[in-house]
Phi, psi and omega in degrees: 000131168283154185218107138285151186235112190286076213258033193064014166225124159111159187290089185268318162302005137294293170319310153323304164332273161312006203251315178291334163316334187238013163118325162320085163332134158194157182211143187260121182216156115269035178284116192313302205290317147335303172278306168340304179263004192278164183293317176218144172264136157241156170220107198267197180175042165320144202150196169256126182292351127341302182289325175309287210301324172308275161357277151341318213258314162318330214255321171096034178262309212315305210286333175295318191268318176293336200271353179272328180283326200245310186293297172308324176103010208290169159262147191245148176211095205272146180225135181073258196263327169326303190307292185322287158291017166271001173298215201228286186219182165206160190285346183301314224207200164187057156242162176284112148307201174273345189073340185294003157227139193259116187207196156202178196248138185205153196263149208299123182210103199251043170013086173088301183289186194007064209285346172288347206273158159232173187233118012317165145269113196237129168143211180223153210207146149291165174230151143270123164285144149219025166205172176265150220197163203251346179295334192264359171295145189006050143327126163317152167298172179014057120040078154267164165219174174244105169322168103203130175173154184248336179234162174221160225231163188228124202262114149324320234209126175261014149223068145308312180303130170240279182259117174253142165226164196277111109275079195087305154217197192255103157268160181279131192250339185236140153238163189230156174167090194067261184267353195285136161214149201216144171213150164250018148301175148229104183309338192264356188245337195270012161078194176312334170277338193289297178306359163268304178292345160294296187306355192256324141316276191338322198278344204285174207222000000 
């Protein structure tokens, strides 16, 4: 069973949605006990990374997501604003993430250049791999996915990176790290690739 994990922000009844598409049981909770047995966790999130962290920490989840995600080992799958709090911090705000990637999160700032680009960043876009990733069985060619965020997280370690796309310069839009994976994309919105890289999350072992 998958745990969307349910902290009051973002379209979680979509991701189910698609999570049925591709054969997966998942139930959207913020139930401890709940969370406690599922096989895998996802954590989706739209927002202010402040209010996510407030949220999560009222809800009595940090302690649940750390001893499953760094102790147990669970796989994790953070989207978006989800992707975002696996960082460290974000420049939006000034509580502490979650930490499980060591990075940070920050807004798109192209100084002075590309004064055409606007912010958000919105629409569907490309990735670069840069590493190989189990996310990535039999993945279509050339890879869109669908955006819309103002901020992107930037990885200490670069491979920590799974994928970077172009806006203005090259951010990391996905990470990877043991169990940890993270997209700033939205899969549930991305058509045949979002639903290739979920079934694919779901299969892993």
């Amino acid at each position: 069973m998958i745990a969307i994990v349910d902290y009051g922000m973002g379209n979680l009844k979509s991701i189910q949605n698609m999570l049925k598409k591709v054969g997966a049981e998942s139930i959207i909770t913020s139930n401890v006990d709940y969370i406690e047995n599922a096989d895998k966790l996802i954590l989706p999130g739209v927002g202010a990374f402040d209010n996510a962290v407030r949220n999560i920490e009222n809800l009595g989840l940090r302690q649940i997501l750390d001893k499953k995600v760094i102790q147990e080992k669970t796989p994790i799958l953070g989207i978006c604003l989800g992707m975002q709090l696996l960082t460290k911090n974000s420049s939006e705000g000034t509580l502490n993430g979650l930490g499980y990637i060591d990075g940070k999160t920050t807004r798109f700032s192209f100084n002075g250049k590309h004064t055409g680009l606007k912010i958000p960043h919105m629409g569907w876009n490309t990735v670069i791999k840069k590493k190989n990733s189990k996310l990535l069985n039999d993945m279509y060619r050339e890879p869109r996915f669908y955006f819309v965020h103002s901020y992107h997280i930037e990885c200490n370690n670069d491979n920590d990176t799974l994928f970077t796309t172009p806006y203005g310069y090259d951010f990391t839009s996905a990470v990877e790290k043991e169990n940890v994976f993270g997209v700033q994309f939205h899969p549930e919105k991305s058509h045949k690739f979002g639903m290739r890289l979920l079934r694919n999350f779901v299969e892993l072992i």
